[in-house]
ZAFIZA-252667 format. One record per atom (N, C-alpha, C, O): z, y, x. Coordinates in steps of 0.05 Angstrom, whole numbers, padded with zeros to 5 digits, always signed. Each point is the difference from the previous one (the first is absolute). Layout:
% ZAFIZA-252667
ZYX
...
This chain:
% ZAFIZA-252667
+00183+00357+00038
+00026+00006+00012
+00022-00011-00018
-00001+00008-00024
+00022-00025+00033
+00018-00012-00014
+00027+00022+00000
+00014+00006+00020
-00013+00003-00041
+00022+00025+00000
+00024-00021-00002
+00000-00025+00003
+00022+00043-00008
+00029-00005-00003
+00005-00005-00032
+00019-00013-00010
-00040+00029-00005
-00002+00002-00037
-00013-00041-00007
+00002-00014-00020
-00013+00007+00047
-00015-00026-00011
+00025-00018+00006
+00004-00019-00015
+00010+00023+00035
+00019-00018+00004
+00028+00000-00022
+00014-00020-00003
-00009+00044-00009
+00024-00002-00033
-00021-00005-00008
-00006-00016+00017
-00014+00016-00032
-00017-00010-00018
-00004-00030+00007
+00001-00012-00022
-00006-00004+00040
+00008-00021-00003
+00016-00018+00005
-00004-00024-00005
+00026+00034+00018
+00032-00013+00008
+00022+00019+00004
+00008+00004+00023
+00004+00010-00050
+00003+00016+00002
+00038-00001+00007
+00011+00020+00009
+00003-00045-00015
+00026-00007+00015
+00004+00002+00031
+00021+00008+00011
-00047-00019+00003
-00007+00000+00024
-00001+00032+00003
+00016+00011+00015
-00031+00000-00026
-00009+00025+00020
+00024+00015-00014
-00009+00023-00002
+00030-00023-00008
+00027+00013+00001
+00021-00012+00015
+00022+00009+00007
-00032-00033-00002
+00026-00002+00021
-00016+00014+00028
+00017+00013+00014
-00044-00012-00003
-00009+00003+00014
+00002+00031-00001
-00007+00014+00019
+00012-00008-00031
-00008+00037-00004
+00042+00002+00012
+00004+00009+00022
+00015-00016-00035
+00015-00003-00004
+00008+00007+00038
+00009+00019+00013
-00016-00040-00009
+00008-00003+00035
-00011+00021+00015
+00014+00011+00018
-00039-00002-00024
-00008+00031+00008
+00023+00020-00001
+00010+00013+00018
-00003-00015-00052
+00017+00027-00005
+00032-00007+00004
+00017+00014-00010
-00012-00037+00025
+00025+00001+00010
-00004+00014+00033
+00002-00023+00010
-00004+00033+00004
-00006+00019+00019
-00016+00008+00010
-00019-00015+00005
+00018+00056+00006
-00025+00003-00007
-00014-00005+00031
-00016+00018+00007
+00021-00039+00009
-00014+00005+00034
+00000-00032-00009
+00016-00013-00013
-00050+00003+00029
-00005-00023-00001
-00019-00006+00034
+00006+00013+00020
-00027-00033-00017
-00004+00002+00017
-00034-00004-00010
-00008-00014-00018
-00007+00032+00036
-00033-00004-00007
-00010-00010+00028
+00005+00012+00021
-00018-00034-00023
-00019-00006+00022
-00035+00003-00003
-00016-00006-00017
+00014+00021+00044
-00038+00011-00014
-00003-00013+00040
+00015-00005+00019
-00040+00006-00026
-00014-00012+00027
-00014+00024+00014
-00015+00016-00011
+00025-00015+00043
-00013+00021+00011
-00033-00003+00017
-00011-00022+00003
+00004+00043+00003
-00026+00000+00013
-00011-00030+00004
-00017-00014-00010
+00034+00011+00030
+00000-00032+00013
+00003-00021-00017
-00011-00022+00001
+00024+00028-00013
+00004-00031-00018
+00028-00008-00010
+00010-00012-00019
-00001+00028+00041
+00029-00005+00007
+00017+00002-00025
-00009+00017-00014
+00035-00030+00003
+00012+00019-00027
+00020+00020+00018
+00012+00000+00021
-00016+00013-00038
+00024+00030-00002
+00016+00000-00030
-00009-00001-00023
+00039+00002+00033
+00016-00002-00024
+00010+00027+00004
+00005+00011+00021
-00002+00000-00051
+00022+00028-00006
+00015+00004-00021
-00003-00015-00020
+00014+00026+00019
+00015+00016-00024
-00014+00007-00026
-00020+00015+00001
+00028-00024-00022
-00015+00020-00022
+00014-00001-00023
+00023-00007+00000
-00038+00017-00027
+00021+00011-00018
-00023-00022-00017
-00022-00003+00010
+00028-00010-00035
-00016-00014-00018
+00003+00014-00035
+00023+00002-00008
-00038+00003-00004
+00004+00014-00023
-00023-00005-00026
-00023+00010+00003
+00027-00020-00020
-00009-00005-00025
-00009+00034-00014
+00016+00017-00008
-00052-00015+00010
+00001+00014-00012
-00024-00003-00021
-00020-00009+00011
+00017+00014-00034
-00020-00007-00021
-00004-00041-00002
+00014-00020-00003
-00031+00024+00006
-00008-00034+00003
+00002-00002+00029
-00021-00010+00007
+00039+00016+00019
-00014-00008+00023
+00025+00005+00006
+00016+00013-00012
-00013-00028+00038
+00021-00001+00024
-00010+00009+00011
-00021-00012+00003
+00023+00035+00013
-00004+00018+00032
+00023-00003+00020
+00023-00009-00001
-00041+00022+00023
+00024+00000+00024
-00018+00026+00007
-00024+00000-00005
+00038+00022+00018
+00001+00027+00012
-00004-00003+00033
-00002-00019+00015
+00002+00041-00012
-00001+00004+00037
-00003+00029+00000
-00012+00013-00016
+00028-00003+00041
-00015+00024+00012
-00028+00003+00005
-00018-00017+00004
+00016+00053-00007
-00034-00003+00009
-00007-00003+00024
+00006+00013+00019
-00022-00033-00019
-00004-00008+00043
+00008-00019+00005
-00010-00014+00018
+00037+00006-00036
+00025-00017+00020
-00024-00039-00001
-00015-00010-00016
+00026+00002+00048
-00019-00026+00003
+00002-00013-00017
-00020-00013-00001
+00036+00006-00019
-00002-00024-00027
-00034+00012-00018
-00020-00011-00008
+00029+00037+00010
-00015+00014-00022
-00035-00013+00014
-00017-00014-00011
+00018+00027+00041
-00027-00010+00015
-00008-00021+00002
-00024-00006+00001
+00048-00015+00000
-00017-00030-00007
-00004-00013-00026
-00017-00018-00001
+00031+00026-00020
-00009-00001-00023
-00030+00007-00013
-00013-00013-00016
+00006+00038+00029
-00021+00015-00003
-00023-00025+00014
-00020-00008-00013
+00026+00001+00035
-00023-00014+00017
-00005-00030-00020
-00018-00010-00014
+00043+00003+00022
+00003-00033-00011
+00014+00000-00027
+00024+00003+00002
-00030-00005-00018
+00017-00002-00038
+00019-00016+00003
+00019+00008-00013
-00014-00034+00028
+00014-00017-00004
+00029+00003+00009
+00004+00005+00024
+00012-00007-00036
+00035+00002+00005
+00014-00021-00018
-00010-00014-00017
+00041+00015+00027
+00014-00022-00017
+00027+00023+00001
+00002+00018+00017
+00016-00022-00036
+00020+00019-00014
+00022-00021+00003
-00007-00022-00010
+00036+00021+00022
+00014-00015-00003
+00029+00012-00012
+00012+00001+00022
+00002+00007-00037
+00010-00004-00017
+00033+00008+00016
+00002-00014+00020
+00015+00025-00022
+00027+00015+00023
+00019-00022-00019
+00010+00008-00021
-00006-00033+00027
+00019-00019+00001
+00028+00027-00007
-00002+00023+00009
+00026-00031-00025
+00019+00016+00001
+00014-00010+00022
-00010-00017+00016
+00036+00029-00014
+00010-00004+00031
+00020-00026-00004
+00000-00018+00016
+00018+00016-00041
+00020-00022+00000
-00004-00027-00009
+00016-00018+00003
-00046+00017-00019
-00010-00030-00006
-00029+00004-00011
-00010+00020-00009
-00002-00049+00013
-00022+00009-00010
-00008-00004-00025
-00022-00010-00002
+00038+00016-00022
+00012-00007-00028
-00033+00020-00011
-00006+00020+00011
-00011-00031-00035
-00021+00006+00004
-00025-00011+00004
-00022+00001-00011
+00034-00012+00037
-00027-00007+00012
-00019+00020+00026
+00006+00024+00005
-00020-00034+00004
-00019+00013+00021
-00027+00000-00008
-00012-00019-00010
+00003+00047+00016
-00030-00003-00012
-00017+00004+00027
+00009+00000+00022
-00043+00003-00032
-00018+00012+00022
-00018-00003-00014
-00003-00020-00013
-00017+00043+00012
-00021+00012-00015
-00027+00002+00018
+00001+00019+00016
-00026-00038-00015
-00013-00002+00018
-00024+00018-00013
-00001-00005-00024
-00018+00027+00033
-00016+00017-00016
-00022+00015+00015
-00003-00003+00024
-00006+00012-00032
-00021+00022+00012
+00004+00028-00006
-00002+00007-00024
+00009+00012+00045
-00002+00027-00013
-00023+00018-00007
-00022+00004+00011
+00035+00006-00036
-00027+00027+00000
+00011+00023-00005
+00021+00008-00010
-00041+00002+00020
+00025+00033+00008
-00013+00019-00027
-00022+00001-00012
+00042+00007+00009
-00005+00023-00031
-00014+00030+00015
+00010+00013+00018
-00025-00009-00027
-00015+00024+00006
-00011+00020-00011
-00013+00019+00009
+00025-00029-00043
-00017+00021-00024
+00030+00019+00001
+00021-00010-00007
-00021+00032+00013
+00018+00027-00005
+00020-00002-00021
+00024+00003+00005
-00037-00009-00034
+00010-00004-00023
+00014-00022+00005
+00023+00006-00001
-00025-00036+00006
+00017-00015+00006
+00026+00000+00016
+00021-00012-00006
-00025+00030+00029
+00013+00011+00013
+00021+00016-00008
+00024+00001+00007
-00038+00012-00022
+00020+00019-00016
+00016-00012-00020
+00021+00012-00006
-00028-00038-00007
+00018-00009-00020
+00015-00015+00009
+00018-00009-00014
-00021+00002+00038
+00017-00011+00019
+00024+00012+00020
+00020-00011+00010
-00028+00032-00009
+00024+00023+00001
+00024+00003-00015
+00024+00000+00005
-00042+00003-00032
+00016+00008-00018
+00015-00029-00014
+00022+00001-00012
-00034-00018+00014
+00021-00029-00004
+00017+00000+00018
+00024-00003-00008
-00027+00005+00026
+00012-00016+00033
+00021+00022+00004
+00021-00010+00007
-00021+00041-00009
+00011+00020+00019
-00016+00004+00019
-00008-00020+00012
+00000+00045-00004
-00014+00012+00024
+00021-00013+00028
+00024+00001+00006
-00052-00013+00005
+00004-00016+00030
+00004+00029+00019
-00012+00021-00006
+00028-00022+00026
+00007+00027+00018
-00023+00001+00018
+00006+00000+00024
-00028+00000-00028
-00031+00016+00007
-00016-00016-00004
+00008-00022-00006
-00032+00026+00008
-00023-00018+00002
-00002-00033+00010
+00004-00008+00023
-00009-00006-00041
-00003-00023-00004
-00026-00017-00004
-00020+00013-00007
+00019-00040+00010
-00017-00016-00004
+00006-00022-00026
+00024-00005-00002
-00037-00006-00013
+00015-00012-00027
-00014-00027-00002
-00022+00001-00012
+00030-00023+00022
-00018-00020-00013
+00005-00021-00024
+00022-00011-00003
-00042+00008-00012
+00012-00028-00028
-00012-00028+00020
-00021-00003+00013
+00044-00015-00017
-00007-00026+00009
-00018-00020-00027
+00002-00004-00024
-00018-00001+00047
-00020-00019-00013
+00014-00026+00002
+00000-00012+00021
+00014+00002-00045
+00013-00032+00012
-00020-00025-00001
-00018-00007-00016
+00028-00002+00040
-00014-00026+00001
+00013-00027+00004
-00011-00022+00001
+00044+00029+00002
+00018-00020-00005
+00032+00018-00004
+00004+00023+00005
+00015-00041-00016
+00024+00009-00003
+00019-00019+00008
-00002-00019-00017
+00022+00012+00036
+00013-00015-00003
+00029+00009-00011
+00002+00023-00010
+00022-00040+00010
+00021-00004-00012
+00014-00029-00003
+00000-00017-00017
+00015+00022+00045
+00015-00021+00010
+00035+00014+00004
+00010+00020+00011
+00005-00056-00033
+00024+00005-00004
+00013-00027-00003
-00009-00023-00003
+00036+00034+00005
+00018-00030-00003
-00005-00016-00023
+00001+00013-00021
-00008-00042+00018
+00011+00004-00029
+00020-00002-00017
+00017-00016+00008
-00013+00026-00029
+00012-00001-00014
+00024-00031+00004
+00023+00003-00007
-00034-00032+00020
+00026-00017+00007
+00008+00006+00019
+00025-00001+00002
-00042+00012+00020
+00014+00009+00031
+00000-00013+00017
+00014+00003+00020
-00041-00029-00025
-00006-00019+00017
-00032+00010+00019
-00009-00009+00021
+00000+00023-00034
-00034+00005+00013
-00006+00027-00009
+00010+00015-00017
-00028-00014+00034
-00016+00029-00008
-00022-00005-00020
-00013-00021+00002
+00009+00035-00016
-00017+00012-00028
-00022+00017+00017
+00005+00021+00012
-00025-00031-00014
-00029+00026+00007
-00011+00006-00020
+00008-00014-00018
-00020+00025+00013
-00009+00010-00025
-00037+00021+00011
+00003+00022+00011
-00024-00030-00015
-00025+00002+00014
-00010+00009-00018
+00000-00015-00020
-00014+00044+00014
-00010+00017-00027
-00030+00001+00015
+00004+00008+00023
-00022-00011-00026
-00028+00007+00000
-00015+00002-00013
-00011-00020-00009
+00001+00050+00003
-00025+00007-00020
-00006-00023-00022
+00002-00024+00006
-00009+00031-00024
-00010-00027-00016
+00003-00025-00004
-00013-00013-00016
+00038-00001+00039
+00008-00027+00004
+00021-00001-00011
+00010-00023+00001
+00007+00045-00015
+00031-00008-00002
+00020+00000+00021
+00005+00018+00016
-00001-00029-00018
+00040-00007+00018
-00004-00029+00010
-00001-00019-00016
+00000+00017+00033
+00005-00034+00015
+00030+00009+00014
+00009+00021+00009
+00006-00055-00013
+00022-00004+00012
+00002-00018+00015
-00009-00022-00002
+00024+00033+00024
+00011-00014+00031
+00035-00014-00010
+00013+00013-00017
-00002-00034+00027
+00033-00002+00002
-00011-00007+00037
-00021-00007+00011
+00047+00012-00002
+00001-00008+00026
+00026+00000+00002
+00011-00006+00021
């Protein structure tokens, strides 16, 4: 499982600007795939905790049930409202849902108690992107993080 601890350990400018765009607001958008196949997008909260990036859910709520079925989701990143100064991210991953009590519990106690019963997952990354102006203001900058490959770059 490719934590969030493997990605600062080996690009670790990247995964602060990338962490960065998380913690500039806290609603982003999660896409998980339902029964069918189909995607389902929602609401969620993104949060750095120990070595790992999670995303939350109510208990029950459908993100939580298709996560459970299918691991696979992508995390996209709440653009601010007046520019996209920054950059734009999207976090492509697999969830796994936290289930040991004790984890749970230290996750409480990092995070603040969630207002009832919850579901907790750490993303397994399996890509990161990070697309932005560049710096001349002629093209876009991609920036492509994958496990053990480094950083490949796009201009367009």
């Amino acid at each position: 499982m490719t934590t969030w601890r493997q990605l600062t350990d080996e690009v670790p400018e990247f995964a602060a600007s990338v962490r960065e765009r998380f913690e500039s607001h806290p609603h982003h958008v999660l896409a998980t795939l339902r029964n069918d196949g189909s995607p389902r997008v929602s609401g969620t909260e993104v949060q750095f905790h120990g070595g790992d990036i999670t995303v939350g859910s109510m208990l029950g709520a459908l993100k939580a049930r298709d996560l459970q079925r299918d691991a696979r989701c992508a995390v996209h990143a709440h653009p601010t409202e007046a520019s996209m100064e920054g950059g734009d991210v999207k976090v492509t991953a697999r969830a796994v849902e936290v289930t040991d009590a004790d984890e749970l519990d230290a996750f409480r106690e990092a995070a603040g108690p969630p207002p009832g019963d919850f579901h907790l997952f750490r993303l397994a990354l399996d890509e990161v992107v990070h697309t932005a102006v560049a710096d001349t203001g002629d093209h876009l900058l991609i920036r492509l993080w994958r496990p053990g490959r480094g950083i490949n770059e796009f201009r367009r």
